[in-house]
N, C-alpha and C positions, 0 to 999 in steps of 0.2 A: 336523503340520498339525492344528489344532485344531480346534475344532465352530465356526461359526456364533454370534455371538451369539443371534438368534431362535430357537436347537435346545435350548439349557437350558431347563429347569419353573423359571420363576419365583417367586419365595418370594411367600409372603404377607399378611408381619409387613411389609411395607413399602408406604405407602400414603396418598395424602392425599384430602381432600374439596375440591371448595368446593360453594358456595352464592350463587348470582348471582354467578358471576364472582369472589369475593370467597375466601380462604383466608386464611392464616394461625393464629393461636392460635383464634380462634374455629369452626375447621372439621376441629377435630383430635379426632380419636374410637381409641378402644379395638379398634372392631371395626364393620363394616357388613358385613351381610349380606341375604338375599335377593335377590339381581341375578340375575332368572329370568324366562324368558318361555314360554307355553305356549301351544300351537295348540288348543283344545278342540276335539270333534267331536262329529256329530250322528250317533246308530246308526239306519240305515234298516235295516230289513228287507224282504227283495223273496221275494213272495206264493210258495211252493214250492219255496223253494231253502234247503235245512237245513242244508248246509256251514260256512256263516259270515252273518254281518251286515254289510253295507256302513258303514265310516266315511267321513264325509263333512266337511273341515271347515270348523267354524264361525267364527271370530274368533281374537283373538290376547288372552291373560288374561296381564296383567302381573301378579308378584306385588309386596308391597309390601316397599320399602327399611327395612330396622331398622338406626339410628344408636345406637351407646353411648360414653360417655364418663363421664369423670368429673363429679358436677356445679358445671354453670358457673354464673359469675356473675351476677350478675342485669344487670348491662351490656352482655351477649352481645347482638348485633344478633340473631343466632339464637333463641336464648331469648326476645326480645322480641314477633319474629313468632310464633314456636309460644303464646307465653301470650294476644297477641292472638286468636291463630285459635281456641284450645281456651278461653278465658275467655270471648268475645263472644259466646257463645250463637246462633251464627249469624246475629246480629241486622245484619249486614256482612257486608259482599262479601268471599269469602276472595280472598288476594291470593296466586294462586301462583308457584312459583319453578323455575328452573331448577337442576338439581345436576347434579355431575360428579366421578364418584370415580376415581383415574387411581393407577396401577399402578406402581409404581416399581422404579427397577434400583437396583443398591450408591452409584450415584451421583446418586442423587436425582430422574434422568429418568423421564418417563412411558417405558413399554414397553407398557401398553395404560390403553384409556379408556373409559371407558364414560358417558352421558349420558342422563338423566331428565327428560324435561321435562312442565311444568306439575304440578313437585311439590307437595304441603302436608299437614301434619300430618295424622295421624289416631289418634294416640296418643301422651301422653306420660308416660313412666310412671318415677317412683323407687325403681330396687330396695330390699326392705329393709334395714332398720338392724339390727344386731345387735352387742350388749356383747361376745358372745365372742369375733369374730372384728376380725383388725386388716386390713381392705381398706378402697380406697376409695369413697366415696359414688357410687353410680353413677345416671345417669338414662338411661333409652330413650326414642329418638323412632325412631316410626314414618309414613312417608310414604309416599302414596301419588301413583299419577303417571299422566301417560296413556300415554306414548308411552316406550320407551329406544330407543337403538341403543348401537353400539359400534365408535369411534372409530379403534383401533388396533389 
């Protein structure tokens, strides 16, 4: 009798994006990272009590999504949004987006999901170039969001 699919640790070289709904070649990345939520707190101290400090908490701090890939072309619908939002000097309404980066089995199924909504740029950065070394051209984007939850 075997385990349970849902009992194995899921690998985590397997893995796709989208981007409004939208996948394919333009939503394929190297690696995302930061999918993190934290409850911060507020330290009260109560007048003659020396044991400890009351935490109290305060809100919920999402951290921000880092996409890396290789870089894309300059026809990426992706890349077009990020160079509008980081080139227009906020002189325009940023236009946020929803993401959804979803977990995959051997067989290309989501096994978990997770979703960001009202994402948009706040960094996009091209690692360096270097003659010595033979990798490829990398860019990072970083977004930031209001809200995640998790799907699956």
């Amino acid at each position: 009798m075997g385990l349970p699919n849902d009992f194995y640790p899921p690998v985590s070289f397997q893995f796709s994006v989208s981007v409004n709904g939208q996948s394919g070649a333009d939503s394929s990345f190297q690696s995302v990272s930061g999918i993190e939520s934290t409850i911060t707190t507020e330290d009260i101290v109560e007048g003659g009590e020396n044991r400890f400090v009351h935490k109290l908490p305060n809100g919920i701090k999402q951290n921000n999504i880092e996409l890396k890939r290789g870089i894309s072309p300059a026809k990426s619908e992706l890349m077009k949004w990020c160079k509008a939002v980081m080139e227009q000097g906020l002189s325009q309404r940023i236009k946020p987006r929803s993401l959804v980066v979803h977990l995959l089995d051997e067989k290309q199924n989501p096994i978990r999901s997770w979703s960001f909504e009202n994402a948009f740029p706040v960094s996009w950065k091209v690692e360096s170039f270097d003659a010595t070394k033979n990798e490829v051209a990398i860019e990072t984007i970083t977004l930031s969001y209001t809200y995640s939850k998790r799907n699956l």
